[in-house]
C-alpha positions as a Markdown table, in Angstrom:
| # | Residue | x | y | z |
|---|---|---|---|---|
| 1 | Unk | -7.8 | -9.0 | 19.5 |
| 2 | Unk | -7.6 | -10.2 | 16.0 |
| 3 | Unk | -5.4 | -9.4 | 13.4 |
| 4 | Unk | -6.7 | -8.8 | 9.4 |
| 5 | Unk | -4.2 | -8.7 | 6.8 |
| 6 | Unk | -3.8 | -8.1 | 3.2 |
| 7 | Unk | -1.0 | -7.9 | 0.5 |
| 8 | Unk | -0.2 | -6.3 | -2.4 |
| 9 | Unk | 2.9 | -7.8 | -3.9 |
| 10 | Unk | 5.2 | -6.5 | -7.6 |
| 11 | Unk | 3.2 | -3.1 | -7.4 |
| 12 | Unk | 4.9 | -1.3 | -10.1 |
| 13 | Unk | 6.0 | 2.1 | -8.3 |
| 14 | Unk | 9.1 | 2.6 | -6.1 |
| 15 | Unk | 8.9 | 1.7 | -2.4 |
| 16 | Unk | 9.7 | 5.2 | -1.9 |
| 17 | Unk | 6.9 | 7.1 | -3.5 |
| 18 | Unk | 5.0 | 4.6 | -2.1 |
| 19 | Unk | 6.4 | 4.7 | 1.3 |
| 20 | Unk | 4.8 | 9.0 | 1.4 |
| 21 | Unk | 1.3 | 7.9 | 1.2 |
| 22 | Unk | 1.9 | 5.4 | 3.4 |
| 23 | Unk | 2.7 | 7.4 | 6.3 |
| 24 | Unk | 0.1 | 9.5 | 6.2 |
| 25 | Unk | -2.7 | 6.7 | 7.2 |
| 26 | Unk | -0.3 | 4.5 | 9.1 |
| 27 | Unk | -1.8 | 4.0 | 12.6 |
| 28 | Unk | -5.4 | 5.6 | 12.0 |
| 29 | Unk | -8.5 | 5.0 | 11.9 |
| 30 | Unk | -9.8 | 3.0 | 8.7 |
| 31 | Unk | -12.5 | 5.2 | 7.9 |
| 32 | Unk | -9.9 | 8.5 | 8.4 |
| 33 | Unk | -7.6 | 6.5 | 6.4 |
| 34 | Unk | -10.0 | 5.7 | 3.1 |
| 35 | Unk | -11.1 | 9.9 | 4.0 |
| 36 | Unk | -7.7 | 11.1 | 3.5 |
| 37 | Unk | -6.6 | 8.6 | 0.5 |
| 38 | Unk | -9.8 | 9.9 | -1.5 |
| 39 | Unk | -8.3 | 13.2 | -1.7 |
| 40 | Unk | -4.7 | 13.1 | -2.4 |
| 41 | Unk | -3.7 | 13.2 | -5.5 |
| 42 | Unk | -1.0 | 10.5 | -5.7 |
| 43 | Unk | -1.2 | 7.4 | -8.2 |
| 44 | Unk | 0.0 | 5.1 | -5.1 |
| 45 | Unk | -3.7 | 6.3 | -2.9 |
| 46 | Unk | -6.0 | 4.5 | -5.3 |
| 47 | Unk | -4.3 | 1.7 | -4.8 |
| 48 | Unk | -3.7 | 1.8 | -0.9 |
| 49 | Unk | -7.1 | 2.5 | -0.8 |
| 50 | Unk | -7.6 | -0.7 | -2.8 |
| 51 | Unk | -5.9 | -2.7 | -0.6 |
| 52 | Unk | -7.6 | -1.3 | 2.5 |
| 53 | Unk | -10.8 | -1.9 | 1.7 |
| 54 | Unk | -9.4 | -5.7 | 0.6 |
| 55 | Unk | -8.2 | -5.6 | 3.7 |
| 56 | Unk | -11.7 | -4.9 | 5.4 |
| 57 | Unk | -13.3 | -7.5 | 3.4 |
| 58 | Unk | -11.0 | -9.9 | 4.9 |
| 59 | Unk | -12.7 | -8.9 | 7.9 |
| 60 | Unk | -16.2 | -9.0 | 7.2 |
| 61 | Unk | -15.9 | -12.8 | 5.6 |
| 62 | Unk | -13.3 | -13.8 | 8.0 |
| 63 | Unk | -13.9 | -12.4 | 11.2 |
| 64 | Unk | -17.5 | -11.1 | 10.9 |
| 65 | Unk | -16.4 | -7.4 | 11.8 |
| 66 | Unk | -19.1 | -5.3 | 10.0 |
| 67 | Unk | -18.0 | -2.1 | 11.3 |
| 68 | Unk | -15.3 | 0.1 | 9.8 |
| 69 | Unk | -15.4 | 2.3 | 13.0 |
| 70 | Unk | -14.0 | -0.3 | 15.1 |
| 71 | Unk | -10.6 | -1.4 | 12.7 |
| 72 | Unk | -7.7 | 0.9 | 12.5 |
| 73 | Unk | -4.1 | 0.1 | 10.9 |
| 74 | Unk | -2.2 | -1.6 | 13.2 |
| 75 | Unk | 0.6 | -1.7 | 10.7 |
| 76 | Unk | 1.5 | -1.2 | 6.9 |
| 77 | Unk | 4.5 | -1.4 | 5.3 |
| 78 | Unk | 6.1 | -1.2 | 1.8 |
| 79 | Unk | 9.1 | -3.4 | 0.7 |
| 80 | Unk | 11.6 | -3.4 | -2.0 |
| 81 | Unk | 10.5 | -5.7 | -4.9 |
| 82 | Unk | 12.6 | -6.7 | -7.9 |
| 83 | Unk | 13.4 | -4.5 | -9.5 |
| 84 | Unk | 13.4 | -4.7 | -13.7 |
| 85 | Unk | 16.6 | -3.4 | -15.2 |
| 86 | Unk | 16.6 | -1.8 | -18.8 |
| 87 | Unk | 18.9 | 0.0 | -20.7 |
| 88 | Unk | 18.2 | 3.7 | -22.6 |
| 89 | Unk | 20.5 | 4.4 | -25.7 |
| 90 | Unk | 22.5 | 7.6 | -24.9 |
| 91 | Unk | 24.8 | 9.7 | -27.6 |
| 92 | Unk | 28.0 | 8.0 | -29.0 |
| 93 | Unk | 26.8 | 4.4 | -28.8 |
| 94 | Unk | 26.6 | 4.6 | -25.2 |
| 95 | Unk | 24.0 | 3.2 | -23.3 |
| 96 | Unk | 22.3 | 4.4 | -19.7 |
| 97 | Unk | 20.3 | 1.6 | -17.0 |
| 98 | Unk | 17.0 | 3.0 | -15.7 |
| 99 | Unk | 16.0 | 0.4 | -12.9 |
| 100 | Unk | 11.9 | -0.4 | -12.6 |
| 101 | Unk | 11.2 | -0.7 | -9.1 |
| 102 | Unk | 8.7 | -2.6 | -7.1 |
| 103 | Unk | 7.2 | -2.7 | -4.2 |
| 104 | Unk | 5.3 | -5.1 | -1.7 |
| 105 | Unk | 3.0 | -3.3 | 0.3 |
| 106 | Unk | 1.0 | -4.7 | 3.3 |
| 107 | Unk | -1.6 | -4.3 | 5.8 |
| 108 | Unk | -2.2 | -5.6 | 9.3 |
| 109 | Unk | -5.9 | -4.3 | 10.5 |
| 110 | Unk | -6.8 | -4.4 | 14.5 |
| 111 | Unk | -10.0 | -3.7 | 16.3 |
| 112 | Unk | -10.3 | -1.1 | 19.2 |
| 113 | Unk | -10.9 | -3.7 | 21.9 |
């Protein structure tokens, strides 16, 4: 039973968009996953999808897995990065934050056996 990962770290979205395409592939199959990441419309699914197939590349050099069939997402998750804090000028010389998130995203990949 081997385990493939990958990482994306200081991706410039918040966790929590992040976190809703996330939990549509978590725990499927990796050719469902790159299936249902093609058509949703969300910034975040290019980039999963990025990192999955990353992910599967890891386990083609690595582990000599040539199938996608036989790897499914054992587990994927998306962290708080730092977050960049900026300031927006607001009437009467006031002024407003707006906080930048990030997020760390990975993926653990698992055969069938």
């Amino acid at each position: 039973m081997s385990e493939i990962t990958a990482k994306l770290n200081y991706y410039r979205m918040a966790p929590r968009k992040v976190r809703l395409i996330v939990d549509l592939v978590r725990g499927k199959n990796l050719q469902d996953s790159f299936a249902q990441l093609k058509f949703s419309p969300n910034k975040a699914s290019s980039v999963i999808a990025k990192l999955l197939k990353s992910a599967f590349s890891n386990a083609k050099n690595n582990f000599k897995i040539k199938d996608p069939e036989k790897l499914f997402i054992k587990k994927i998750t998306v962290d708080d990065g730092p977050t960049l804090k900026r300031y927006m000028p607001r009437a009467r010389g006031s002024v407003s934050p707006i906080r930048k998130r990030t997020s760390h995203i990975s993926v653990i990949l698992s055969n069938h056996e």
